[in-house]
N, C-alpha and C positions, 0 to 999 in steps of 0.2 A: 407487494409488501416492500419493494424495494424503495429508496426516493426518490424523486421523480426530478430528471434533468433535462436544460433544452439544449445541453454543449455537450459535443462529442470532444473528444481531445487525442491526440495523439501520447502512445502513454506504455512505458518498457511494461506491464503486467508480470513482474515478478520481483519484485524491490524490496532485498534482503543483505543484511548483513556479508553472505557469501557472494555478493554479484558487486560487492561497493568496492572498487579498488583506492587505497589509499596510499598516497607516498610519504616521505621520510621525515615530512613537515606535516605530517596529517592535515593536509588539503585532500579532497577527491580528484582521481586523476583519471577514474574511469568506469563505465558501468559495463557487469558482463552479461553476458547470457537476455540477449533480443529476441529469443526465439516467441513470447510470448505476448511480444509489442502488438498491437495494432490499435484500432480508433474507438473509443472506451467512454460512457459517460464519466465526468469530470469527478465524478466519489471515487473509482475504480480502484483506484489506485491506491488509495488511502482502507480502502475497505479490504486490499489483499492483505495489506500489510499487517493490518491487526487482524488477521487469521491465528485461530490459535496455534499450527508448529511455528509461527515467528516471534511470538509470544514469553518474551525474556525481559526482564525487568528493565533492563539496563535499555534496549531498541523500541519497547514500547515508551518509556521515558522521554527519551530522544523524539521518538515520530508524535510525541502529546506538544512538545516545547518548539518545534519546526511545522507542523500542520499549520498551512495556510488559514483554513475556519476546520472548524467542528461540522461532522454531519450525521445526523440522527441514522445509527445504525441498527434501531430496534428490530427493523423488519427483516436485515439481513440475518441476524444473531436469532428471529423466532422462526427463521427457513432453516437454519442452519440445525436448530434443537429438532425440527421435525423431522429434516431430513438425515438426521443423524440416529 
């Protein structure tokens, strides 16, 4: 059910609001908390972050206006309803 990719990618697995460090010019100055990183097909990444606890109007907005492409995440979201 998931999409189907041929790139793995190296990739932090937890990319949230509380892990984006930002400095005094709101540039990003750093990313926290790697415990979760390793080699992920290339959606991964994008498909944590629209998990529903990240799910705030304001970082879903942000991550619709910044996402590289769109990726069909129907099959994730009818795993998730079953598994839920």
């Amino acid at each position: 059910m998931l999409p189907r990719s041929d790139a793995s990618v190296f990739t932090h697995g937890s990319v949230a609001p509380r892990n984006i460090m930002v400095g005094e010019t709101n540039h990003i100055t750093g990313i926290l908390d790697w415990e979760s990183a390793g080699w992920y097909p290339d959606y991964w990444e994008y498909a944590n972050i629209m998990r529903p606890q990240y799910l705030c109007e304001d970082w879903q907005a942000w991550m619709d206006r910044t996402a590289p492409e769109k990726w069909d995440l129907t099959g994730i979201q009818a795993s998730r309803r079953v598994l839920s």
